[in-house]
PyMOL CGO cylinders between C-alpha atoms (Angstrom):
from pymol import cmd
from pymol.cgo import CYLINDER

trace = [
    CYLINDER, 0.00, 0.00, 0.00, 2.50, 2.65, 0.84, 0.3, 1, 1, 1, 1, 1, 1,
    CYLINDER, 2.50, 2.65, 0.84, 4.61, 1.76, -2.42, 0.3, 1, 1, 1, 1, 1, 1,
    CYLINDER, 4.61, 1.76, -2.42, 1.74, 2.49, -4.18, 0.3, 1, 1, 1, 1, 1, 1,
    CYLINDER, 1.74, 2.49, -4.18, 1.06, 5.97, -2.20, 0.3, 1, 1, 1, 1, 1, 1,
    CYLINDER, 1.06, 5.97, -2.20, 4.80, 7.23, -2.83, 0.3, 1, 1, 1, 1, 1, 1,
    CYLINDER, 4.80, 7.23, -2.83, 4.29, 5.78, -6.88, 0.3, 1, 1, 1, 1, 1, 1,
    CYLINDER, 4.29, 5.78, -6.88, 1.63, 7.90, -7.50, 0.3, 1, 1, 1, 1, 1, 1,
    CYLINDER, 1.63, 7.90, -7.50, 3.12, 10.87, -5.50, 0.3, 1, 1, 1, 1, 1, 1,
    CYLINDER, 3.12, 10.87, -5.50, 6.05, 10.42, -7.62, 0.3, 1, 1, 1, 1, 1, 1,
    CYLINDER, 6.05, 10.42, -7.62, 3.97, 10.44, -11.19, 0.3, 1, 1, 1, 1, 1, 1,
    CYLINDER, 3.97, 10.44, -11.19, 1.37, 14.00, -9.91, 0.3, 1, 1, 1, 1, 1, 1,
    CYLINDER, 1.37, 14.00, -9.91, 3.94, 16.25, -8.76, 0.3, 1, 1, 1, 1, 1, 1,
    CYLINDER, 3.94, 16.25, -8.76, 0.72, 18.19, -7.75, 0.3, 1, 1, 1, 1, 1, 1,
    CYLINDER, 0.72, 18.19, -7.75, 0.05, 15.77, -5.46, 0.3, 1, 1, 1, 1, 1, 1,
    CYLINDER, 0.05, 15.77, -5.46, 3.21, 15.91, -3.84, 0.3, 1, 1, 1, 1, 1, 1,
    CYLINDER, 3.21, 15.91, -3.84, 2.41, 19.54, -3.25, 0.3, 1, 1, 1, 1, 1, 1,
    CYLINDER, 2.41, 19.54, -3.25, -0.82, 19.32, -1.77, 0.3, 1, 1, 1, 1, 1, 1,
    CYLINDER, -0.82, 19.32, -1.77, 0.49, 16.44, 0.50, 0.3, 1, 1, 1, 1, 1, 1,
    CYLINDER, 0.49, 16.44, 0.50, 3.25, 18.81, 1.63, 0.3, 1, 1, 1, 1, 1, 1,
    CYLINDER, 3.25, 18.81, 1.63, 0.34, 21.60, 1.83, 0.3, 1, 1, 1, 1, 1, 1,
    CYLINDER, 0.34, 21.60, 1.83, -2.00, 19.57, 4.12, 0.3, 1, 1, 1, 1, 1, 1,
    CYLINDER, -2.00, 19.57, 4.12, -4.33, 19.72, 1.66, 0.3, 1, 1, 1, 1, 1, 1,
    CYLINDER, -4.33, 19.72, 1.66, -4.28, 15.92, 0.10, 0.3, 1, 1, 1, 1, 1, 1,
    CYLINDER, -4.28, 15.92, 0.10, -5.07, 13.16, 3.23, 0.3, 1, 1, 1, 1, 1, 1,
    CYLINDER, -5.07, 13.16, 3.23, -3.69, 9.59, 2.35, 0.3, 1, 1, 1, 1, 1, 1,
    CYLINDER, -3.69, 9.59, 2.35, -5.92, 7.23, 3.91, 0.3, 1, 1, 1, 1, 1, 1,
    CYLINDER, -5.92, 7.23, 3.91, -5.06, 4.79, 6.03, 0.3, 1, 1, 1, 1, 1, 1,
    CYLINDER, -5.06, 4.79, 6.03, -2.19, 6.28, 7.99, 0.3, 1, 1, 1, 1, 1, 1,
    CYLINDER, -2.19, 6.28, 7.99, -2.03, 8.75, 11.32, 0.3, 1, 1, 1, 1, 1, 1,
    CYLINDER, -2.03, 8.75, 11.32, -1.25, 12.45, 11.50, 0.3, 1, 1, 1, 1, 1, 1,
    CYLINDER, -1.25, 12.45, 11.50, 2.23, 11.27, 12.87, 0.3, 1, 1, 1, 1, 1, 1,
    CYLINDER, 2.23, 11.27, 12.87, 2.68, 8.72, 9.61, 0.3, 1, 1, 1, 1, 1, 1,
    CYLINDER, 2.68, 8.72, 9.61, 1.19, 11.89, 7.10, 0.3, 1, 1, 1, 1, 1, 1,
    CYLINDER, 1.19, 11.89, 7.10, 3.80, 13.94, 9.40, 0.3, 1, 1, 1, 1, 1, 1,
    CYLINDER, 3.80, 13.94, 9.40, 7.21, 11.41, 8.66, 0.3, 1, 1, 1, 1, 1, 1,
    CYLINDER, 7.21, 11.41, 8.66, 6.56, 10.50, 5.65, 0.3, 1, 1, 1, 1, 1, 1,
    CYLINDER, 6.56, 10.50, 5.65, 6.57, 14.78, 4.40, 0.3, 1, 1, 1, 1, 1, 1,
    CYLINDER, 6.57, 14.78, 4.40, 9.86, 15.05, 6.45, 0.3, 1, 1, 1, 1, 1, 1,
    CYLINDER, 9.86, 15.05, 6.45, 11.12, 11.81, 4.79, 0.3, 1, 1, 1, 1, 1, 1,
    CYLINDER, 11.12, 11.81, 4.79, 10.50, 12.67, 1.35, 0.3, 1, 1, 1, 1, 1, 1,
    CYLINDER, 10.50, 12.67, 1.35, 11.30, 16.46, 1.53, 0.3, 1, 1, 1, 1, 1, 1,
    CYLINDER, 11.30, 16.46, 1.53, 14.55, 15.20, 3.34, 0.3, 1, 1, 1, 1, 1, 1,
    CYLINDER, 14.55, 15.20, 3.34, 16.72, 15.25, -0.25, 0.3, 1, 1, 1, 1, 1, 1,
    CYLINDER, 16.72, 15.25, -0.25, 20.47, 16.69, -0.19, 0.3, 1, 1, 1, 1, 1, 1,
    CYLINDER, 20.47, 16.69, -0.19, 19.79, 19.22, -3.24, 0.3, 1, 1, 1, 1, 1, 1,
    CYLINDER, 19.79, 19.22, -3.24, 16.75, 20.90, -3.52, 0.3, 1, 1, 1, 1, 1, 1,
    CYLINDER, 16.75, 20.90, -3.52, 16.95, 21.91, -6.96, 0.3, 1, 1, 1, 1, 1, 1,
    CYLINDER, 16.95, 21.91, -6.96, 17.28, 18.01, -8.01, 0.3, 1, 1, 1, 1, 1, 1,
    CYLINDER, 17.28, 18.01, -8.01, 13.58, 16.78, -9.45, 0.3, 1, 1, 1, 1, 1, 1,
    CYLINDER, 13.58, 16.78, -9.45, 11.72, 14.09, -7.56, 0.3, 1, 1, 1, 1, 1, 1,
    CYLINDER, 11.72, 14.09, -7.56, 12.49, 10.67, -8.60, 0.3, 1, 1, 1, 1, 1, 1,
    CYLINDER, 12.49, 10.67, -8.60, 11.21, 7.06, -7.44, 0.3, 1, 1, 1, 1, 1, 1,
    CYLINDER, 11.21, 7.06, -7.44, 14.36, 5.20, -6.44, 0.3, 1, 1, 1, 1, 1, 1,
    CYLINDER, 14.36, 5.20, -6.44, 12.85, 4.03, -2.96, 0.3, 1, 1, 1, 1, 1, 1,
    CYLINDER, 12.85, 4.03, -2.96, 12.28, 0.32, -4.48, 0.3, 1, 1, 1, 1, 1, 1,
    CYLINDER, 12.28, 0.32, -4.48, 14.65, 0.56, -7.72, 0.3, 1, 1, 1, 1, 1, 1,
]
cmd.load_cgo(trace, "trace")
């Protein structure tokens, strides 16, 4: 389920925004999860660098 959630986050770089933005709920998973997995994923060395799915490559 959550390989799904982050595939789909990485394909709608909208909805990677309105995650970030509080504004798109995942369902299934706590304020705290929502919470850890922003920080995770917004956690990259170089901001400039586009997103990219490499968590299960």
């Amino acid at each position: 389920m959550l390989k799904e959630m982050i595939q789909k986050l990485m394909v709608d770089p909208g909805a990677w925004v309105r995650l970030q933005n509080g504004q798109l709920q995942l369902a299934g998973i706590s304020d705290v999860e929502h919470r850890a997995l922003v920080d995770v994923l917004g956690s990259r060395e170089s901001k400039n660098e586009p997103m990219k799915a490499i968590y299960w490559k």
